[in-house]
N, C-alpha and C positions, 0 to 999 in steps of 0.2 A: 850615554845610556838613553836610550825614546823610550818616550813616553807608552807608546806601546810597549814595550816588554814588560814594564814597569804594572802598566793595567793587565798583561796578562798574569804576572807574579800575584799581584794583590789579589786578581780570582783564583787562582790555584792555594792560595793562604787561608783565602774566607773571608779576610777582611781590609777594607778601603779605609786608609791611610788620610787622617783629616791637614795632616802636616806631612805631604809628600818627602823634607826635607831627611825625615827622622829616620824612612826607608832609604833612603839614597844614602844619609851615614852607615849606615849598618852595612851597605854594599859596599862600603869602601875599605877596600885591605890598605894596609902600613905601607906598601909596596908604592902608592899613591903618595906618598908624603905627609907631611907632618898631620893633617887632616884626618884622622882614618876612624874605623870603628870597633879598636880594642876599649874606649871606655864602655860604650857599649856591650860588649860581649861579657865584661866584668858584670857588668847588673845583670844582663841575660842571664849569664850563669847562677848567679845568687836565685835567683824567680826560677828559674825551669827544678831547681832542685828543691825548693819548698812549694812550688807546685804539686810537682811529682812524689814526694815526700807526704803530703798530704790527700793525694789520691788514694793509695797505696794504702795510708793509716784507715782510712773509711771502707776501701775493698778488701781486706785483711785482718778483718779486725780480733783473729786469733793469732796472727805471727806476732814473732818476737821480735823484739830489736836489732838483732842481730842481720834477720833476714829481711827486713824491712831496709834495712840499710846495704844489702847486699841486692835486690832490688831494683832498690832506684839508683843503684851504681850503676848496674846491664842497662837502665832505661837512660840517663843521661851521659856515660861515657863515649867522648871522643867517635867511636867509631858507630853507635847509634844515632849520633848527633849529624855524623856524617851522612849516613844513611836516608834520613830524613831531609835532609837537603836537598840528596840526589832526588829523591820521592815526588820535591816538590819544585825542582829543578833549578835551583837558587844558583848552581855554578856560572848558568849563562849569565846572569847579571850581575855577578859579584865584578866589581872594578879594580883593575888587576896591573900593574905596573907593566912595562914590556918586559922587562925580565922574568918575570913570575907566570906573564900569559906567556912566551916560548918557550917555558920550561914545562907547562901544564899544570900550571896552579888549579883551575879551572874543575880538578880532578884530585885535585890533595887532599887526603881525608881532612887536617888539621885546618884547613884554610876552610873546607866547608862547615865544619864543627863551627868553627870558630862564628863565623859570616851565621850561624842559625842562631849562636846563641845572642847576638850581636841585633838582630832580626827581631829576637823572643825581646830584648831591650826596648827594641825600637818603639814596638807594639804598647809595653805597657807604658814607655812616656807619651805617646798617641793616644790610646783608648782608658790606659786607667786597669788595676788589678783585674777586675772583673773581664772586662777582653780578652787580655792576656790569657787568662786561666783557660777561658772557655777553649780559645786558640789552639793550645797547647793537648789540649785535653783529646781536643779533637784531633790534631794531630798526632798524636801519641795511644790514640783509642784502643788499635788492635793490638799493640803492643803491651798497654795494662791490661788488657782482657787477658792476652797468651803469656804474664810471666810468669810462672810456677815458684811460691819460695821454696820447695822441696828441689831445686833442681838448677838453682843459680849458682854459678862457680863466684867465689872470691879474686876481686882482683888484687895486687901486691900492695897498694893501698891501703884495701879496707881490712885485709887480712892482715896487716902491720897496726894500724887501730887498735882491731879487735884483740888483739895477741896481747898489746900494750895495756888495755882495759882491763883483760883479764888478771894481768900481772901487777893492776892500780897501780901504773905508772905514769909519767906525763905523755901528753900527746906527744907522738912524732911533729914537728917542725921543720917545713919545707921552705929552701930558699934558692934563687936563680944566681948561680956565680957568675955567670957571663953565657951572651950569647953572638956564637960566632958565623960569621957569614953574610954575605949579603941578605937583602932583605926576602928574595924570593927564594932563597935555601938554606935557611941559618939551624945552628946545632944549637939547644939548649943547654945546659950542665946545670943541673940541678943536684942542692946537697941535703940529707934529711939529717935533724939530732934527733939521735934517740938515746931517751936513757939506758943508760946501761953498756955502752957503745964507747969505748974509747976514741974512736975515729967516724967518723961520719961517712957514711956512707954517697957515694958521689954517683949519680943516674945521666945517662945522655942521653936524648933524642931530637927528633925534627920536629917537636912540639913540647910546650912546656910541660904537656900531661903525661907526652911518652918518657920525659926525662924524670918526672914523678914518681911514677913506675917501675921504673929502671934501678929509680935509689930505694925503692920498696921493696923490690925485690933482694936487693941488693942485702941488706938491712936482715932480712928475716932469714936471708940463708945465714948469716953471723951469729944473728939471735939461736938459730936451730942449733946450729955448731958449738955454741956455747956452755 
């Protein structure tokens, strides 16, 4: 990866990287070996949603919980995350195994999701909360300006939550049973417990989030039938 791409990334971001190190993890997929930047994307992820969470809570300050959480789901899910990637053109630098680059990693929703929230990490072990926010904020500006909470659909997630909440039962609990395939096309299987479920509903996809999803939906069509 040169150093050029690198300084054009950090201008299309907003912000210069005092530990160029911390950008360069975040650009590294699993695909790369034992090195990569899924610990990162785990913090990313935590920070972009109490970020966003907290935007939200101050520009809305009539919604409910419900729609507040429904929300910043459309703002930080998978395919937003992706989106903004593309926005800011992170694919070209993400570092990509040869299997993953001849396959078009480069362009997988999940791989840029991942690589932005892994990014959003990066920044705040660099700059510190206050960066980070601003970062985020500003990347995500027109997006909190245009969400309506009169007009956000549920995803199988938050709508298995809410269902659950309603019903004062315990949370659903999501877990990864195995993930198959090599590293640049692997399948997830994810299984959700939910009370009241004699069987656990079992979700699949090409990202841990789409196999999430899959056992949520999965889950609330049983609940309904019930």
């Amino acid at each position: 990866m040169s150093s050029t791409n690198l300084d054009d990334l950090q201008s299309r971001l907003g912000y210069r990287f005092k530990d160029i190190s911390h950008l360069e993890s975040a650009l590294t997929h699993r695909s790369m070996g034992p090195s990569h930047n899924e610990r990162l994307e785990f913090l990313g992820d935590s920070i972009v949603n109490f970020v966003v969470a907290e935007a939200l809570f101050r520009r809305y300050p009539e919604a409910r919980e419900g729609k507040l959480t429904r929300m910043r789901a459309s703002l930080v899910r998978g395919q937003s995350l992706s989106q903004l990637a593309r926005r800011l053109q992170l694919g070209e630098t993400i570092r990509l195994g040869s299997g993953e680059r001849k396959s078009g990693g480069r362009r997988r929703d999940s791989i840029l999701a991942d690589a932005m929230e892994a990014v959003i990490g990066a920044v705040f072990l660099d700059g510190g909360m206050a960066a980070c926010q601003s970062c985020i904020i500003t990347w995500l500006e027109s997006e909190l300006a245009a969400v309506n909470p009169n007009q956000v659909d549920k995803d199988p997630k938050t709508a298995l939550q809410e269902w659950m909440q309603r019903e004062k039962r315990n949370l659903p609990v999501y877990r990864v049973l195995e993930v198959l395939g090599p590293a640049h096309q692997q399948t997830f299987r994810v299984q959700v417990q939910v009370e009241g479920l004699a069987q656990c509903p079992i979700g699949t996809g090409a990202s841990r989030r789409e196999a999430e999803q899959a056992a949520a939906a999965d889950a609330l069509s049983q609940l309904s039938a019930s």
